[in-house]
Backbone as CSV, one residue per row, in Angstrom:
resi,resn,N_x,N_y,N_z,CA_x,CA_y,CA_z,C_x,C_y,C_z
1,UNK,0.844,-1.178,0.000,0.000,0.000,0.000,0.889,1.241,0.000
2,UNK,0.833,2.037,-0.723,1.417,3.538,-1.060,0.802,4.301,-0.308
3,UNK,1.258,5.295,0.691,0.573,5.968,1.227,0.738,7.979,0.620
4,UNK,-0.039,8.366,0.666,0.461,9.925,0.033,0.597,10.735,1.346
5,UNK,1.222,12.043,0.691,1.924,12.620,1.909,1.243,12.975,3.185
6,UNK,-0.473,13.469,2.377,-1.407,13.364,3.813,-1.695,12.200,4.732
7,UNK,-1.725,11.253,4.053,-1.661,9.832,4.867,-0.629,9.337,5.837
8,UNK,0.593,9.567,5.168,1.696,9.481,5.961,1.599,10.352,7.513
9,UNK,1.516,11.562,7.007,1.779,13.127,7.905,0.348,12.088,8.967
10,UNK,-0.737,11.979,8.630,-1.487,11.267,9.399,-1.254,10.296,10.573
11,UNK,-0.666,9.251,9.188,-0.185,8.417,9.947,0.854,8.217,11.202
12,UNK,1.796,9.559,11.003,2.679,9.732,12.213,2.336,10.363,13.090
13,UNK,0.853,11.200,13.346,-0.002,11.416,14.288,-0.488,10.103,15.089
14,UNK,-0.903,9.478,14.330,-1.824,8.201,15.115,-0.673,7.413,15.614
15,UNK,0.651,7.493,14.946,1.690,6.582,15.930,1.915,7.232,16.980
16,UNK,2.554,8.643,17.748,2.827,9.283,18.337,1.851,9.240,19.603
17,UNK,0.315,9.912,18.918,-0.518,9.715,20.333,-0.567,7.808,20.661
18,UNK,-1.012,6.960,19.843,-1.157,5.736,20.327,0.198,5.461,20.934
19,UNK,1.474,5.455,20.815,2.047,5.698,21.900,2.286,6.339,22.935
20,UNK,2.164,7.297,22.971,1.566,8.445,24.268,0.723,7.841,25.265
21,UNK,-0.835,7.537,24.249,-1.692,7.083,25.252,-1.310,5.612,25.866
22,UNK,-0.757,4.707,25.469,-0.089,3.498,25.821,0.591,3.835,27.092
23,UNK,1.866,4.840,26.600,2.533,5.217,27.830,2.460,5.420,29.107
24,UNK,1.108,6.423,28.967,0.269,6.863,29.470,-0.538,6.190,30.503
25,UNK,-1.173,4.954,29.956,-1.739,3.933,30.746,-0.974,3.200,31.063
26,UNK,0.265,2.527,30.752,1.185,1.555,31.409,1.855,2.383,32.492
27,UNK,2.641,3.466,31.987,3.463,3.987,33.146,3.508,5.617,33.037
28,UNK,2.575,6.314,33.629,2.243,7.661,33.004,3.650,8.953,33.701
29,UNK,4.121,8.503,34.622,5.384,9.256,34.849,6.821,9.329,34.198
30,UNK,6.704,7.682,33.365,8.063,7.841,32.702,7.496,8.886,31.381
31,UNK,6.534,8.904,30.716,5.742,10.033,29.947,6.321,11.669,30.343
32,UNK,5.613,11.778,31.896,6.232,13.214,31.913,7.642,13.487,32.341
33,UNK,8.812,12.139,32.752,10.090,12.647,32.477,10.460,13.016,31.549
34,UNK,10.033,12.247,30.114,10.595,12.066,28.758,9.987,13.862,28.119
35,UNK,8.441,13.762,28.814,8.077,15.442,28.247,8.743,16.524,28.994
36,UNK,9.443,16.164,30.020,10.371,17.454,30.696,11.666,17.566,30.143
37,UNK,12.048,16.065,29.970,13.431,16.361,28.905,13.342,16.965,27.547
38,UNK,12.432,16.957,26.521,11.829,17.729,25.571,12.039,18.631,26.001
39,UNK,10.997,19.409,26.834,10.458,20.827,27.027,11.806,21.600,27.906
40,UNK,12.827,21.283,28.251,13.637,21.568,29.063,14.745,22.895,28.123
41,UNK,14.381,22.904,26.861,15.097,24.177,26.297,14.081,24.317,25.356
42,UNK,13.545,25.379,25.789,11.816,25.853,24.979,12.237,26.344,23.900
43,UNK,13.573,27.225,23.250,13.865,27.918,22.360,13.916,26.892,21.519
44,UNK,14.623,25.638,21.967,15.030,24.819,21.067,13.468,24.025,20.203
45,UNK,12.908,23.703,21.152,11.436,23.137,20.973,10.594,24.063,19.755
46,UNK,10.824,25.022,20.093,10.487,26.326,19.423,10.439,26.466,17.713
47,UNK,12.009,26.556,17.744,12.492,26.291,16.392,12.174,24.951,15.727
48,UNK,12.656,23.908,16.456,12.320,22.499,15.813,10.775,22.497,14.946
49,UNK,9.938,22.827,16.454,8.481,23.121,16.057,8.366,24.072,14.811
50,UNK,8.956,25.289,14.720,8.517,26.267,13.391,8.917,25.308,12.249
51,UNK,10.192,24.824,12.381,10.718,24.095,11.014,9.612,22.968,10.570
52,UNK,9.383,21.901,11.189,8.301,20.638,10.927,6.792,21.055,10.525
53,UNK,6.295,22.556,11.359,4.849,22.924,10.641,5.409,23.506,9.490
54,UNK,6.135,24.043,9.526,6.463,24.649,8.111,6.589,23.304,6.871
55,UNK,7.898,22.575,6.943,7.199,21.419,6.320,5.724,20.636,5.954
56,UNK,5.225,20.385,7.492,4.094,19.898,7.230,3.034,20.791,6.696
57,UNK,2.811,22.070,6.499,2.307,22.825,5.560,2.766,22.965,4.476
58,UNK,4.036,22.995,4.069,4.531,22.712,2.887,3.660,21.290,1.856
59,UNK,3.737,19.879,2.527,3.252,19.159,1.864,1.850,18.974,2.008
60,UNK,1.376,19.784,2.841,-0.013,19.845,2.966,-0.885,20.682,1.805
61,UNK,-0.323,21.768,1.234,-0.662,22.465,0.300,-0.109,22.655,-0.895
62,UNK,1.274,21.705,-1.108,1.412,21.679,-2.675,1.211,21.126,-3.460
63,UNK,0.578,21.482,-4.514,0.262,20.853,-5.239,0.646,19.512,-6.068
64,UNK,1.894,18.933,-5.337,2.390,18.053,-6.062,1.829,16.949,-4.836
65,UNK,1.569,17.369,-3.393,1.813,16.302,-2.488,0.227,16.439,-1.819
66,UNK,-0.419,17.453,-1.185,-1.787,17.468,-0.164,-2.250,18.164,-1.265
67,UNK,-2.207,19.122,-1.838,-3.146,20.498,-2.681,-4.217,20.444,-1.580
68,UNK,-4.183,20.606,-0.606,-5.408,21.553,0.566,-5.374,22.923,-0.001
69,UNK,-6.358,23.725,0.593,-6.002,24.745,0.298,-5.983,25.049,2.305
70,UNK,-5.309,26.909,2.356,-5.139,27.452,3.756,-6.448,27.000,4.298
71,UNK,-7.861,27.456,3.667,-8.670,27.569,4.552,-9.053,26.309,4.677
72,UNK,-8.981,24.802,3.879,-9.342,23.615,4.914,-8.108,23.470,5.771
73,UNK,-6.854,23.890,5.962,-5.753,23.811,7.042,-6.426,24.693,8.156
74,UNK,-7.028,25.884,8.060,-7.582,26.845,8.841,-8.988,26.058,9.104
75,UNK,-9.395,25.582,8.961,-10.789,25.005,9.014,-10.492,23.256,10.131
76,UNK,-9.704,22.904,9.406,-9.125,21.999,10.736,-8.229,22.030,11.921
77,UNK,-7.963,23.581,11.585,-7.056,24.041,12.906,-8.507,24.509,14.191
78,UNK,-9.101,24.909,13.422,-10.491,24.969,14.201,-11.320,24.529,15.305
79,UNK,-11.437,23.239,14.745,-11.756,21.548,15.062,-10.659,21.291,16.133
80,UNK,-9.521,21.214,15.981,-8.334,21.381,16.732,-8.769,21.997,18.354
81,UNK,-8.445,23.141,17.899,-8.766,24.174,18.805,-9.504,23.810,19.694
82,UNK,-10.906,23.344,19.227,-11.742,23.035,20.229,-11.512,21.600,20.935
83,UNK,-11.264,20.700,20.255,-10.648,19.260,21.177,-9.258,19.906,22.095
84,UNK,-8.406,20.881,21.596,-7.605,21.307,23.313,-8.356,21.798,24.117
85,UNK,-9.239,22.723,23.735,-10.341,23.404,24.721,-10.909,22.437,25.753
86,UNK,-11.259,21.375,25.375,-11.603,20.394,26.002,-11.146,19.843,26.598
87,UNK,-10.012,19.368,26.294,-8.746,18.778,26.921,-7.788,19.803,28.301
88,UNK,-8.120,20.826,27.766,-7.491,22.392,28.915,-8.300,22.717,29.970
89,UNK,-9.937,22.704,29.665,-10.579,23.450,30.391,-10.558,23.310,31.771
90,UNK,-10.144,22.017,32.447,-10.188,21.451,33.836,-8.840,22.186,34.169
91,UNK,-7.749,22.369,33.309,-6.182,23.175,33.943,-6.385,24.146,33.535
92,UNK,-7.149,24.918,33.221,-6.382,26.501,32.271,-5.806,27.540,33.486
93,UNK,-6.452,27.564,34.257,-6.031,28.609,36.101,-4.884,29.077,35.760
94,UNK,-3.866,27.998,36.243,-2.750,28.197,35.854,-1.566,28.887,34.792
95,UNK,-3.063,29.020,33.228,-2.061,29.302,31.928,-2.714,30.845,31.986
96,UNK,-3.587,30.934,32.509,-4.125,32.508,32.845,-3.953,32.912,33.797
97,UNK,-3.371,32.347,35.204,-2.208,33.333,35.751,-0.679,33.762,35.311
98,UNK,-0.395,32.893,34.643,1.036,32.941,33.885,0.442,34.509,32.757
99,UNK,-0.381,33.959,31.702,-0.274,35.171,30.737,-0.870,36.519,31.365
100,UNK,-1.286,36.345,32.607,-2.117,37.833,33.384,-0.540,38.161,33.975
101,UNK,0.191,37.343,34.663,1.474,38.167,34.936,2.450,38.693,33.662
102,UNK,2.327,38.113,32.603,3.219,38.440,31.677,2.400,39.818,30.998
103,UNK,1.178,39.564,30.864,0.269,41.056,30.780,1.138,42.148,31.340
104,UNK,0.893,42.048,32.466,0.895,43.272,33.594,2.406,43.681,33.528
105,UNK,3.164,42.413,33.036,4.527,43.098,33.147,5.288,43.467,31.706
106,UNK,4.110,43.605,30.791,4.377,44.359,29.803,5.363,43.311,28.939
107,UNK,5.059,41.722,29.174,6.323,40.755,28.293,5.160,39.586,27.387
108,UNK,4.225,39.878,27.377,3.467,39.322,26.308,3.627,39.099,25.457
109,UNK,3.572,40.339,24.753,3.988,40.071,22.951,5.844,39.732,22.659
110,UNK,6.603,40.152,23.963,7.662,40.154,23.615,8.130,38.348,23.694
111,UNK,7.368,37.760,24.640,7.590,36.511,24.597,7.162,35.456,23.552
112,UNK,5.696,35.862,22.964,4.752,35.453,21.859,4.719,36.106,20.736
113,UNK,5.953,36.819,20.860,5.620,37.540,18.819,5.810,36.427,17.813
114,UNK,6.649,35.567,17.630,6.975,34.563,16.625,5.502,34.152,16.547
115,UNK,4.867,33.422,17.373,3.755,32.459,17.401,2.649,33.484,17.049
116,UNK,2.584,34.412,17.547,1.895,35.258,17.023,1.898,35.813,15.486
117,UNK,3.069,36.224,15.029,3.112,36.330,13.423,2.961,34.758,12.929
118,UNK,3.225,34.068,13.036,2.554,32.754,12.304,1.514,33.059,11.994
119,UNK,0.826,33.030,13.081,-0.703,33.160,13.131,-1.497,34.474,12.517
120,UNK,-0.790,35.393,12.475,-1.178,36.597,11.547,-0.930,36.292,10.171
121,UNK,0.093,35.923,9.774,0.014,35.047,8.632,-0.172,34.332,7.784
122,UNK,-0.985,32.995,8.533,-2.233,31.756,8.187,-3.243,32.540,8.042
123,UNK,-3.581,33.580,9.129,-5.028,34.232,8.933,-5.352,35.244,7.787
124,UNK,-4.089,35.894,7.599,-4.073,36.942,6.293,-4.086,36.006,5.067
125,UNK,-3.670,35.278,4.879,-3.310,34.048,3.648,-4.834,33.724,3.666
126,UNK,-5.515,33.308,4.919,-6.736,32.383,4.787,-7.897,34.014,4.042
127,UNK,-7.702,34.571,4.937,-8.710,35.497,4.324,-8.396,35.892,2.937
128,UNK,-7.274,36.233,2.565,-6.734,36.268,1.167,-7.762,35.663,0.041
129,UNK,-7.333,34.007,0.906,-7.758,32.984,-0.466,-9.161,33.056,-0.776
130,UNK,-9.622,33.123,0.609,-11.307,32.903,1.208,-12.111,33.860,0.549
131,UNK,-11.670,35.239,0.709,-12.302,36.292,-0.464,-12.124,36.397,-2.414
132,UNK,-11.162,35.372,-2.700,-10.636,35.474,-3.942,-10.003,36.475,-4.056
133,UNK,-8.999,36.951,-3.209,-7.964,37.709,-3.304,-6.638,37.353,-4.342
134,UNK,-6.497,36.050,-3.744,-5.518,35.516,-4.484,-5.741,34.208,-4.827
């Protein structure tokens, strides 16, 4: 069986969490050592992360490999969104005292500009396409 690039990109979703959740249920602390050793240089996480969505949008929308267009990528980031919502809503306390102190101390955008222009970016592109702009 040949799989195409969306299938694949898929497919290494469903390996990742089904191991996760495995982990998870057999031994759920060796899980969050392995996610503290990850997360333990955020810059680095950071970059890795920009490079791989960038890829994985790359083959998600060219025409040789996914041809999606932005707004079904924007349309399933959506869907997304709301299964973390779900998944957050019992912890969030915590991620809204963190961004209310970074508020107040005036380091918001300075900490979240990258992630933030992404995201100004997908959204200008999506509205772009979405109006027949481009």
């Amino acid at each position: 069986m040949v799989f195409t690039s969306v299938e694949i990109i898929a497919l290494v979703l469903i390996a990742i969490v089904a191991v996760k959740m495995l982990v998870l249920i057999v031994k759920p602390m060796s899980w969050m050592k392995f996610t503290k050793v990850i997360y333990k240089k955020p810059n680095v996480v950071k970059f890795i992360g920009a490079i791989l969505a960038g890829l994985i949008l790359y083959f998600l929308v060219s025409p040789q490999y996914g041809n999606m267009s932005i707004v079904q990528i924007l349309a399933v980031s959506l869907f997304m969104a709301m299964m973390f919502m779900i998944g957050l809503s019992e912890d969030i306390g915590p991620f809204i005292k963190k961004y209310e102190a970074q508020i107040k101390a005036g380091k918001m955008w300075q900490k979240h500009w990258f992630y933030t222009l992404i995201w100004i970016a997908l959204l200008v592109w999506g509205s772009l396409v979405l109006f027949n702009v481009i």
